[in-house]
C-alpha positions as CSV (number, residue, x, y, z in Angstrom):
1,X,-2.1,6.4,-32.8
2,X,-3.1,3.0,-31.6
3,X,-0.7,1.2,-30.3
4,X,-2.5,-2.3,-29.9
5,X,-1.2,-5.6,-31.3
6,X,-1.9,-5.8,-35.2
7,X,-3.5,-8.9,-35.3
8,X,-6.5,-7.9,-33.5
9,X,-6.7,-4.4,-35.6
10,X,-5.3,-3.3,-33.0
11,X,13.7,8.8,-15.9
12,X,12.8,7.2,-13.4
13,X,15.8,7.7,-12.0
14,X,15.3,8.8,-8.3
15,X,16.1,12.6,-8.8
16,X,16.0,15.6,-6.7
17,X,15.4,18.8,-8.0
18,X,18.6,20.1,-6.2
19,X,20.6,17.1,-6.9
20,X,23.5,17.4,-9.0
21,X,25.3,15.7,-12.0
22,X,27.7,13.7,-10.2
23,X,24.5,12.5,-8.1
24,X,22.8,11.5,-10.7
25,X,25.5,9.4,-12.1
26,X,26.8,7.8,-9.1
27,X,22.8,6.8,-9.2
28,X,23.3,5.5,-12.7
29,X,26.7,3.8,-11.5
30,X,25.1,1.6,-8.9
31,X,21.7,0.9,-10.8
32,X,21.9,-2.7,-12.5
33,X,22.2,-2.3,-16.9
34,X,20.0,-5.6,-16.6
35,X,17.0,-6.1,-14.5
36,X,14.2,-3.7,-14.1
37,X,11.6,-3.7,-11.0
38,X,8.1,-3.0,-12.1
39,X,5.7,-2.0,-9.3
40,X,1.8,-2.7,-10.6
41,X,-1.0,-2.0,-7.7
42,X,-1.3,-5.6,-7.4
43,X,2.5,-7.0,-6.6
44,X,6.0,-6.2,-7.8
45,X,7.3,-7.8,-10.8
46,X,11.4,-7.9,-12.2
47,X,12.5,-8.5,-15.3
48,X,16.3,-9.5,-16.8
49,X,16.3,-7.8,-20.3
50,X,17.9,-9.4,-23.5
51,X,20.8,-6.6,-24.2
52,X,22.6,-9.3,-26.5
53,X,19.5,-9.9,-28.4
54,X,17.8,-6.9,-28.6
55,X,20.4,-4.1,-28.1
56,X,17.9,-1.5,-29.3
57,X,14.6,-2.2,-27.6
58,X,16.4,-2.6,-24.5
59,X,17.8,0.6,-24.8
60,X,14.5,2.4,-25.9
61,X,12.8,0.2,-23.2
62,X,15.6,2.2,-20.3
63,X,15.1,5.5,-22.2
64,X,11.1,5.6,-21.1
65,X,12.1,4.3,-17.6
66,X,14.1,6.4,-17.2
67,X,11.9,9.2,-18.3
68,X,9.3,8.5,-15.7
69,X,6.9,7.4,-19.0
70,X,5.3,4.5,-17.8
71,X,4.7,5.9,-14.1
72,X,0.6,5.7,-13.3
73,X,0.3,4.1,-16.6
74,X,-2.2,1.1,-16.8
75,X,-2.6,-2.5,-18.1
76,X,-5.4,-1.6,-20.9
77,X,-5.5,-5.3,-22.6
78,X,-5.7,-8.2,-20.9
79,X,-6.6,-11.8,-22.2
80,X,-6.6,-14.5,-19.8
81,X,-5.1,-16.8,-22.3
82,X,-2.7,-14.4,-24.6
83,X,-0.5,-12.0,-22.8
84,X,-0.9,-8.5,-20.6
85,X,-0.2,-4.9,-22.2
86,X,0.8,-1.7,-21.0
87,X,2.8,0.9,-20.6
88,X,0.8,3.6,-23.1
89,X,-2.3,4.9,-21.0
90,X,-2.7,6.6,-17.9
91,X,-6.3,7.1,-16.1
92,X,-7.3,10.7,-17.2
93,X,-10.9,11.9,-15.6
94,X,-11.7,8.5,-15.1
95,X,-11.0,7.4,-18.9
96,X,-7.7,5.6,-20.3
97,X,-5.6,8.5,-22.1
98,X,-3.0,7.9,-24.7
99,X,0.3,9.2,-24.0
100,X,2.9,10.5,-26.7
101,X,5.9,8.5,-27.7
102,X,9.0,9.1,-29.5
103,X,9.6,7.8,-33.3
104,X,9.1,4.2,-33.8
105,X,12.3,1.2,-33.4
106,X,14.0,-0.8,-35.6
107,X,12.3,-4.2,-34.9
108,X,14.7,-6.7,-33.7
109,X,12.6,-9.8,-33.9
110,X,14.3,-11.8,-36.2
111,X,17.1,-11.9,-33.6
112,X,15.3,-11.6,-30.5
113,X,14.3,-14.6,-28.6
114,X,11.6,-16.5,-28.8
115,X,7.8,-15.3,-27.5
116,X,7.5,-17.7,-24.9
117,X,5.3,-17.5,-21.7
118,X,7.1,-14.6,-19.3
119,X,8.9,-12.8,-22.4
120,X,8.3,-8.9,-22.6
121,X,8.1,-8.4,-25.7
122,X,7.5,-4.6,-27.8
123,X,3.8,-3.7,-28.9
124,X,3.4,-2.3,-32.3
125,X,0.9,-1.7,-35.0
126,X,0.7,-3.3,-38.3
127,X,4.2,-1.3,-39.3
128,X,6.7,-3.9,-38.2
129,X,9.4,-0.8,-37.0
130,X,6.4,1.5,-35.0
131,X,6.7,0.3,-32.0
132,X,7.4,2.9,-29.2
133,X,6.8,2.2,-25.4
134,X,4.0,0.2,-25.0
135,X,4.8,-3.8,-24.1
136,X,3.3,-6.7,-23.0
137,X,4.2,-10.0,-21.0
138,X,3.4,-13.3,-22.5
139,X,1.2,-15.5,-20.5
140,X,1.2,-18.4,-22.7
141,X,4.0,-19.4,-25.5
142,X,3.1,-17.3,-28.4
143,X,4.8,-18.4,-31.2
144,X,2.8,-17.1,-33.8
145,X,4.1,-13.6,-32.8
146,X,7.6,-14.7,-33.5
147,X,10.1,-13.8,-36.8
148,X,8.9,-13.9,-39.3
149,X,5.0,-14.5,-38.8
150,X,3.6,-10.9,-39.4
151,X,7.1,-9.3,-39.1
152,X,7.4,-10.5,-35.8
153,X,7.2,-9.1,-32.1
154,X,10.8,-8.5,-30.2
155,X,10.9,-10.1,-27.2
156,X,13.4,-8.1,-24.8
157,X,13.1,-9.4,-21.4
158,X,12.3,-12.1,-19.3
159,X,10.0,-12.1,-15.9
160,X,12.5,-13.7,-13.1
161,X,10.2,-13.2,-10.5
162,X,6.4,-12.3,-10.1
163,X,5.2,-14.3,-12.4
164,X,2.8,-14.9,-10.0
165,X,1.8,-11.4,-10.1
166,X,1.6,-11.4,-13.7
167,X,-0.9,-14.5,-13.7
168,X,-3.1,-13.1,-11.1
169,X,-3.5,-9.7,-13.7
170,X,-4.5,-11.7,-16.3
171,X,-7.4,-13.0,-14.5
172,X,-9.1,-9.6,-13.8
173,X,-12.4,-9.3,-15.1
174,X,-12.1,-6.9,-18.5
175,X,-14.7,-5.2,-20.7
176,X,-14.9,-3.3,-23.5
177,X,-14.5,0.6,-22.7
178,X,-14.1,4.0,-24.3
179,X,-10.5,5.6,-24.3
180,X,-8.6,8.5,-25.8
181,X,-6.3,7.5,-28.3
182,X,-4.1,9.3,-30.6
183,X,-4.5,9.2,-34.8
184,X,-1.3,9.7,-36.9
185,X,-1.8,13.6,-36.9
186,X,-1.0,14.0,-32.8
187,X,-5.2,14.0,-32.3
188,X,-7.1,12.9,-29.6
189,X,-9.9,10.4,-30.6
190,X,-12.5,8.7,-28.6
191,X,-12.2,5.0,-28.7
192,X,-13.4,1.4,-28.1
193,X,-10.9,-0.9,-26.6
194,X,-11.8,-4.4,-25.8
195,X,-10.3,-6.7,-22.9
196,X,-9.9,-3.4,-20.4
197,X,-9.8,-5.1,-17.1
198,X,-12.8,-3.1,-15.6
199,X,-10.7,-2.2,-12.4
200,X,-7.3,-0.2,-13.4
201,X,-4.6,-2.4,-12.9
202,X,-1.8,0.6,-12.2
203,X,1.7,0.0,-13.2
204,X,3.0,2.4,-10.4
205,X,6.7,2.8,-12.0
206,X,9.0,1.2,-13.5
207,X,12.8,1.0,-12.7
208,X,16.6,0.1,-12.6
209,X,17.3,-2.5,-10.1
210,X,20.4,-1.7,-8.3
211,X,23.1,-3.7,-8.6
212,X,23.2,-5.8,-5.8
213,X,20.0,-7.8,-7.2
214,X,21.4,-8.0,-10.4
């Protein structure tokens, strides 16, 4: 299923194999509940996440983090003027592929903040409660996107440093490609996706901060 914003129709926690439960949570211990570090192939970006205004995005946000989901994934729509999106495609023999999600959230707009320029904010189709794990980063204040225009988008996050990172992605060139997208039944269908910056723009991983920079 498309994940694309409606108005245009459209764990990774450091684990070893070996490595045993109390590792893993004295990982969890010392990792910050807050502020997440996403590494893109064209600078680092962190983000302070809205827990008291978006309890469950956040917390679906951390579950696909901490999954290893958006590893390799890409930056398929980009507008210069409008926001960055991600988090639902990886590069699969050189085309963007789909990947599968869990159930759609509870949308949280009407008490999320606003959609103002460096706010992550959830990606969803036209159903107000689908969205999943694809998000995007506005570039510009967006305030049509907020509660209740069209059901609204929930913000969850806010960029505290590399916006600079994120303004120089939104200036890649972008084009209209071909992509693998998934239909309601779990199927792979071939698509065409406009504003696909024409070079991958890679989000590498996303992850907990530790605590120390929270």
């Amino acid at each position: 299923m498309k994940t694309l914003l409606c108005f245009f129709g459209a764990l990774l926690l450091a684990s070893c194999k070996g490595g045993t439960a109390a590792d893993s949570k004295s990982d969890r211990n010392n990792q910050s509940p807050d502020i997440v570090i996403i590494e893109t192939s064209m600078g680092t970006i962190r983000a302070k996440l809205h827990r008291s205004s978006a309890p469950i995005t956040v917390e679906n946000f951390l579950t696909y983090v901490d999954k290893g989901h958006y590893d390799e994934t890409i930056f398929h729509r980009v507008m210069s003027d409008f926001m960055i999106q991600g988090g639902g495609f990886k590069i699969n023999d050189g085309f963007p592929k789909e990947l599968e999600t869990g159930s759609g959230i509870t949308n949280e707009s009407a008490n999320s903040e606003k959609n103002t320029r460096g706010t992550l904010a959830m990606a969803r189709t036209n159903d107000p409660n689908s969205a999943t794990a694809q998000f995007f980063i506005n570039v510009n204040d967006n305030h049509n996107l907020d509660h209740p225009s069209m059901g609204g988008y929930a913000v969850f996050g806010e960029v505290v440093e590399g916006m600079d990172i994120v303004d120089a992605i939104k200036e890649v060139e972008t084009g209209s490609q071909a992509a693998l997208s998934l239909d309601p039944t779990g199927r792979y269908l071939t698509s065409e996706f406009s504003d696909v910056p024409l070079k991958p723009v890679i989000i590498k991983s996303i992850t907990r901060a530790p605590k120390s920079e929270s």
